[in-house]
N, C-alpha and C positions, 0 to 999 in steps of 0.2 A: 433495899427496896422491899416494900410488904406484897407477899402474895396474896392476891386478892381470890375471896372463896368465890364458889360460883353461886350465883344467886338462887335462892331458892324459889321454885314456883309450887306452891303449896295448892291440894286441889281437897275437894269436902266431897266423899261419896256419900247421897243418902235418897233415902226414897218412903215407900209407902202407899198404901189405897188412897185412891182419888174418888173424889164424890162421882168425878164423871171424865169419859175416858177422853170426851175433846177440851179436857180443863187439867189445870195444874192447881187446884183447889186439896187441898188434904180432906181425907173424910174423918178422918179424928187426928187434931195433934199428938195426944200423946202418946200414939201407937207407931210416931214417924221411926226408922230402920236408920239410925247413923253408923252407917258400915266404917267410915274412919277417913283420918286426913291424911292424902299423902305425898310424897313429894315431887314430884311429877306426874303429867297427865298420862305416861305411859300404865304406871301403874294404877293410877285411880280410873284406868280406861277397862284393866283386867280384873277391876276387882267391879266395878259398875256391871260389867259384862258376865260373870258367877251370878250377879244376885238377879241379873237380869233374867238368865236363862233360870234359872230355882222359882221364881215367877210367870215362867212364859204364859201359863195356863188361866193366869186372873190379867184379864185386860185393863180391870179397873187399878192396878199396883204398878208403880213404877219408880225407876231407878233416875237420879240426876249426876251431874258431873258441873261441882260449881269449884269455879276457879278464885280460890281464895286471896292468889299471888295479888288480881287485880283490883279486889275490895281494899287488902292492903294497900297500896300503890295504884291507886289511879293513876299516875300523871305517867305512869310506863307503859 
């Protein structure tokens, strides 16, 4: 019998200034902050959570938490 791994749920921490603070709009691409991929949402929750509090003071800069397991795999 094969042991089967356990599935991975891959998650994308990244962020950056927003044109505007009730918008999800970038106010420049190429300055977007890709903090890194990782493999569960426990840790892309702690590392979202560092860059969040390092920003607290611009309201316009924000941190996201996208879950990449489901982009891969919609039908799960």
């Amino acid at each position: 019998m094969v042991e089967q791994q356990p599935k991975q749920l891959l998650h994308l921490v990244f962020g950056g200034e927003l044109k505007s603070v009730t918008g999800v709009e970038f106010a420049d691409l190429s300055q977007i902050d890709i903090v890194g991929i990782f493999p569960d949402y426990a840790s892309a929750f702690k590392a979202w959570q560092g860059k969040a509090h390092q920003t607290v003071d611009n309201a316009q800069t924000r941190y996201f938490i996208v879950h990449l397991h489901r982009l891969l795999d919609p039908q799960a």
